[in-house]
N, C-alpha and C positions, 0 to 999 in steps of 0.2 A: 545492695549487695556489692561488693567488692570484685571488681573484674579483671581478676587475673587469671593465668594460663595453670591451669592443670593438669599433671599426665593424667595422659588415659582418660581424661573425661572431655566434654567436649557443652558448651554455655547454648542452651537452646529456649525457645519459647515451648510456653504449656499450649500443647496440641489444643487447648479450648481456646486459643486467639481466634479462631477460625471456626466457631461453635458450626456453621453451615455444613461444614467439611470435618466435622472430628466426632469420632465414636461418641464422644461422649458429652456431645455438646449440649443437651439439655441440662447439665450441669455447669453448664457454662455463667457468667454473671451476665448482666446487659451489655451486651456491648464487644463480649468479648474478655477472655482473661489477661491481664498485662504481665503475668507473673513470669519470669525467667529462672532456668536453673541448671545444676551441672547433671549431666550425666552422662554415662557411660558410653565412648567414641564409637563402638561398636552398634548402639544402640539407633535407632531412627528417632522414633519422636520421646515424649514424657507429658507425664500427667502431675501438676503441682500438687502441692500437700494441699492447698486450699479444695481444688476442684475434687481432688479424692476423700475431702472429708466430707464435701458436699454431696458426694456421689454416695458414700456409707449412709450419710444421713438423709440419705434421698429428699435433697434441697433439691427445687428445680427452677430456673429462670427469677430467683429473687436474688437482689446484689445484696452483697455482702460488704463491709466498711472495714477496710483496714487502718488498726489502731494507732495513734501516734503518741502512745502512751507510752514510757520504761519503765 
């Protein structure tokens, strides 16, 4: 990801880095989620596209592999 400054939004870690400490941490991968992302300055924490799709698909504590495929 590209780490530049955007208005109004504000570059944070997915609240599941912390699965001990986050709602939603049985969605979490092993270890933790590494994933970072922008959102909104106002806002407090976020939840990444990964751990949310884990969460719909009620994955629970299996990692998952990110692609290094284009």
């Amino acid at each position: 990801m590209v780490e530049n400054q955007r208005k109004g939004m504000q570059l944070v870690k997915c609240m599941n880095h912390d699965p001990e400490n986050s709602k939603w941490g049985d969605y979490a991968p092993e270890g933790g989620c590494k994933e970072k992302m922008y959102i909104d300055e106002k806002a407090a924490k976020g939840l990444c596209w990964r751990c949310t799709s884990r969460s719909v698909g009620n994955i629970k504590g299996e990692s998952y592999t990110v692609s290094t495929e284009n």
